[in-house]
Backbone as a printed PyTorch tensor [residue, N CA C, xyz], in Angstrom:
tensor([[[ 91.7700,  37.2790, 103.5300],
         [ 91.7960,  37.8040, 102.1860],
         [ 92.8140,  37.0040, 101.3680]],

        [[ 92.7700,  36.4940, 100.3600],
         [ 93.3540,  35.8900,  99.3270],
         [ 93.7370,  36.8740,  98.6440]],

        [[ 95.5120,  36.4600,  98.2730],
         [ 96.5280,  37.0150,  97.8800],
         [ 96.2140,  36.4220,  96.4890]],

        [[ 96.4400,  37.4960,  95.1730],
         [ 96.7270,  37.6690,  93.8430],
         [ 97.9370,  38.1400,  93.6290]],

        [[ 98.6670,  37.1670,  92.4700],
         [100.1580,  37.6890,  91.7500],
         [ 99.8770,  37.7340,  90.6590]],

        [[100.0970,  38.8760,  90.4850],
         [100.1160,  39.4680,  88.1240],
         [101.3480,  39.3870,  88.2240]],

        [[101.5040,  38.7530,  87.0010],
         [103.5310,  37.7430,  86.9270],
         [103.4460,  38.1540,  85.2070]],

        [[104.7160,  38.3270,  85.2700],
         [105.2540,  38.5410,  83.2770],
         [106.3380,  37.5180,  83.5050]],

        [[106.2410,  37.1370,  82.7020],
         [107.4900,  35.9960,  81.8570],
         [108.3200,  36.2460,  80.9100]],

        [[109.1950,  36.2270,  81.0150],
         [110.4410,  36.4740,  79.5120],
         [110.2000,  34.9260,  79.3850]],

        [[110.1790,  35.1190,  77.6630],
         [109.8970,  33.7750,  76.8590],
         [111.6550,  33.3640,  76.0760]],

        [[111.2960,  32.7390,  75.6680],
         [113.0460,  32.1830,  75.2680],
         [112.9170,  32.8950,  73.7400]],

        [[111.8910,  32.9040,  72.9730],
         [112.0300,  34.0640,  72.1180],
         [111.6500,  35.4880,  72.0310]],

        [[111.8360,  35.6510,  73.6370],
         [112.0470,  36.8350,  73.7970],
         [110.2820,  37.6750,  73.7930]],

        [[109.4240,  37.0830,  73.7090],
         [108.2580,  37.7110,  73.9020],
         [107.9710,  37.3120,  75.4320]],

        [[106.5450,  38.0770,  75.4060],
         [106.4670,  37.9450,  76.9260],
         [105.1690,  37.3790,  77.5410]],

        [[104.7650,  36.5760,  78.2550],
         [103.4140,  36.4010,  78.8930],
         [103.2050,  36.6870,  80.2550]],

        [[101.8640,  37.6350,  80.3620],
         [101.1670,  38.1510,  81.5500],
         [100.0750,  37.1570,  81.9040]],

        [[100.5920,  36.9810,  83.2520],
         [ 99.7300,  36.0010,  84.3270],
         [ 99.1720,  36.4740,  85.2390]],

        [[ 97.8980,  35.5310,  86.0970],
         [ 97.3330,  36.1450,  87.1340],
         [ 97.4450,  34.6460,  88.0060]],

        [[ 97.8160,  34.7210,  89.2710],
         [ 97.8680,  33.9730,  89.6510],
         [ 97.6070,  33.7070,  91.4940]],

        [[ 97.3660,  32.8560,  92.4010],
         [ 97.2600,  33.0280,  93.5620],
         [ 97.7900,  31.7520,  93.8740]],

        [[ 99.1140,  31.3720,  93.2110],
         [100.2250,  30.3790,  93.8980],
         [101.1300,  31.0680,  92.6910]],

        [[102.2190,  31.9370,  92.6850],
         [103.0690,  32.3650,  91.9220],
         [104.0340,  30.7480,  91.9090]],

        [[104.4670,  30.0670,  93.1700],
         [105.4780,  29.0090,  93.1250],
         [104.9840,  27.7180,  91.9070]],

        [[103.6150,  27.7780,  92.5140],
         [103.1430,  26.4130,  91.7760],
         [103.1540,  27.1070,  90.0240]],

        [[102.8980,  27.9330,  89.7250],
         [102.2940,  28.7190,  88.3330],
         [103.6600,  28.3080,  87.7300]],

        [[104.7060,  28.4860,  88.7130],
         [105.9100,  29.3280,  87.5590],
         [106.3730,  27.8260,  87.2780]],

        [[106.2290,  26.6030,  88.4190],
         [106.6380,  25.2620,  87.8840],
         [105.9790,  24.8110,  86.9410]],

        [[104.5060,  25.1560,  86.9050],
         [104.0810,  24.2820,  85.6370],
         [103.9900,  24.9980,  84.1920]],

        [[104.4630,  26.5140,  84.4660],
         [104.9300,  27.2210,  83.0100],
         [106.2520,  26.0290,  82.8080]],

        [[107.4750,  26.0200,  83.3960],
         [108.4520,  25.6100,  83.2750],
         [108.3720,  23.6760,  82.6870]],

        [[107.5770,  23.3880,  83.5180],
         [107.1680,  22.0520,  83.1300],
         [106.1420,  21.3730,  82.1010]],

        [[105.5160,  22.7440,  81.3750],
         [104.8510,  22.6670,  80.0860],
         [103.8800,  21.5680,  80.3660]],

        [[102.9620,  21.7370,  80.9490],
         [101.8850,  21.4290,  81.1010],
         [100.7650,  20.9340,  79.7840]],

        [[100.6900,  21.4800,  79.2910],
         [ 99.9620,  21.6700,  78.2560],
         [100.5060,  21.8680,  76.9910]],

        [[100.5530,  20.9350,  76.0790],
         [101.2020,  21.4210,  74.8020],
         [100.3490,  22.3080,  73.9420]],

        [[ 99.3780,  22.8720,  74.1510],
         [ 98.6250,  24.0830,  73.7520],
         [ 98.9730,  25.1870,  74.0770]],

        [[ 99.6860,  25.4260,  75.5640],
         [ 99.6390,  26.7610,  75.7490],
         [100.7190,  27.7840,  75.1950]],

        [[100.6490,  28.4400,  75.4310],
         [101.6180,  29.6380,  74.9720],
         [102.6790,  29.2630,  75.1370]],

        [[102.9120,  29.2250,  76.3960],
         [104.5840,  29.0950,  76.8150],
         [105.1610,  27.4780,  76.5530]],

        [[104.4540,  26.7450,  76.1480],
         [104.9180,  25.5470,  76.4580],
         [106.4050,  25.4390,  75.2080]],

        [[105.8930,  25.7680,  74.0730],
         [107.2890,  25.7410,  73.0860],
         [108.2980,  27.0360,  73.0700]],

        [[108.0680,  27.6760,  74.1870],
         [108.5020,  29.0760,  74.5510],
         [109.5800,  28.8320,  75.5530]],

        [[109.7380,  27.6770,  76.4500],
         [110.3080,  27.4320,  77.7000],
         [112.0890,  27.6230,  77.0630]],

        [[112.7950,  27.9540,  77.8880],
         [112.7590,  27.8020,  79.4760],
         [111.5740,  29.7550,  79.5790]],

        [[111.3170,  30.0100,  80.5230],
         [110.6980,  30.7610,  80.7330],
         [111.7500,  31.7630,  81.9110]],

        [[111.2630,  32.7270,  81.8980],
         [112.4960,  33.5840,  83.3590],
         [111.2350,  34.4960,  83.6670]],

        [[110.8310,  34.6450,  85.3100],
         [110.1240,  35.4300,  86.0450],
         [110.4870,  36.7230,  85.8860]],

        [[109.8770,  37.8350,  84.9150],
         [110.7370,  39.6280,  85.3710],
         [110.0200,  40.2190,  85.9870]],

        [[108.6070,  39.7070,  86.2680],
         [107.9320,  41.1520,  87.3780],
         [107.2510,  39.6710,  87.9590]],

        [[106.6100,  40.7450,  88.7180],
         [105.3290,  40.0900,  89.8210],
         [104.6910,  41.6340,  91.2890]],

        [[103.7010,  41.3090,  91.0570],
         [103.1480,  42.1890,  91.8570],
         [102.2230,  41.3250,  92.6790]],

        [[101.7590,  41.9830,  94.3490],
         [101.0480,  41.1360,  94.5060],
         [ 99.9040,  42.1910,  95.2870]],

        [[ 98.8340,  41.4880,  95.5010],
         [ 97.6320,  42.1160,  96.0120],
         [ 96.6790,  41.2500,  96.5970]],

        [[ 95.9070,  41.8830,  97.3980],
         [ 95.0500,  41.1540,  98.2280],
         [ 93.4510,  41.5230,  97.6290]],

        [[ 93.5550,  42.2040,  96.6710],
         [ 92.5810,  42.5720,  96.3360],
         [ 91.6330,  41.8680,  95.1820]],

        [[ 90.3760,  41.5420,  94.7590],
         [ 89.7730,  40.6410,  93.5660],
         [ 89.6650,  41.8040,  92.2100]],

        [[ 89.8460,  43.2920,  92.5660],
         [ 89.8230,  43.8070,  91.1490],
         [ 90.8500,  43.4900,  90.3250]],

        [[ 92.0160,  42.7870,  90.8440],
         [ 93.1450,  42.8570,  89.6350],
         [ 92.7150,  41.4230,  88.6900]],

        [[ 92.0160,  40.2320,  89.5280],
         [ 91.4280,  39.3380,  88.4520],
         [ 90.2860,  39.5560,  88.2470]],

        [[ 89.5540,  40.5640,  88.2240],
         [ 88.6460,  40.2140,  87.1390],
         [ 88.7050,  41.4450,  86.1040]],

        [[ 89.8480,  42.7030,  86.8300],
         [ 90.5650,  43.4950,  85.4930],
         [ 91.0400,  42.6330,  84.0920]],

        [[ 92.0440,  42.1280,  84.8560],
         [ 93.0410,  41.0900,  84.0890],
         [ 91.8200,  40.1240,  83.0810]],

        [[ 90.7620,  39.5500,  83.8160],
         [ 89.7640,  38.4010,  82.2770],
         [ 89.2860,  39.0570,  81.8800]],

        [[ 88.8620,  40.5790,  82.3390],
         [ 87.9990,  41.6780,  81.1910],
         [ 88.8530,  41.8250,  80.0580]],

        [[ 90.1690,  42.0930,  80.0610],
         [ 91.6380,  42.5300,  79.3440],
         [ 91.4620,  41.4850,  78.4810]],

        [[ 92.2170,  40.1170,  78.9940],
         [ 92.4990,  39.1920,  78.3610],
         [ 91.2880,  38.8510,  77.0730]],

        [[ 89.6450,  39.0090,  77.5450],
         [ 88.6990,  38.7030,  76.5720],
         [ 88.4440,  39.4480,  75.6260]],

        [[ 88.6720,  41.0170,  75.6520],
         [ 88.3960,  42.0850,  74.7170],
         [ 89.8230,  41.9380,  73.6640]],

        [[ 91.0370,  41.3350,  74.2930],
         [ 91.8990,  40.7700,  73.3700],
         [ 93.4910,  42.0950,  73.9120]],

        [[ 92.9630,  43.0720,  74.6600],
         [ 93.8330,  43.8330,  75.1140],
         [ 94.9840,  43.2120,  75.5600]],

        [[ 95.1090,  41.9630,  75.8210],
         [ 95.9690,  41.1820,  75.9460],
         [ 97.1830,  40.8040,  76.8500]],

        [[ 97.2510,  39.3740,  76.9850],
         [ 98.4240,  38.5220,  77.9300],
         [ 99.1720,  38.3570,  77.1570]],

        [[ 99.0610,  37.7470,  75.8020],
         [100.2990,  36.5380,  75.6200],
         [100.7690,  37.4450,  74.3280]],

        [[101.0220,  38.9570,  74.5750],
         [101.7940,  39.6150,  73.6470],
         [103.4010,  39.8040,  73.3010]],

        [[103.7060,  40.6290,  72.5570],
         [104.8290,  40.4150,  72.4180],
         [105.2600,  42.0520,  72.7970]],

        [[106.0970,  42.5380,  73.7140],
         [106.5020,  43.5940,  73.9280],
         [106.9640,  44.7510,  73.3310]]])
């Protein structure tokens, strides 16, 4: 069974982004290493890990892209 991590981020201005992930180590380096100058966090960095949960289960990702598409939302602000 493949392990899932739902991860929140404290942003450097203080908002927050919700992740889904199944390498929390690799995720949190390439938030930190701004990958993408599109994404959310990239002009947001440094970034700080405050939760993480983990599960073995597939309902929490495809909870999490139902959420994210209806707009219920990740990359809010708290």
């Amino acid at each position: 069974m493949k392990l899932y991590f739902v991860y929140i981020l404290e942003c450097s201005d203080e908002s927050f982004y919700v992740g889904l992930t199944n390498n929390i180590d690799r995720r949190l380096s390439e938030h930190q290493g701004g990958l993408s100058s599109s994404s959310y966090t990239f002009k947001r960095r440094p970034v700080k890990l405050v939760y993480t949960k983990t599960s073995g289960s597939s309902w929490m990702r495809s909870s999490l892209k139902s959420s994210s598409k209806d707009g219920a939302g990740t990359k809010n602000r708290l």
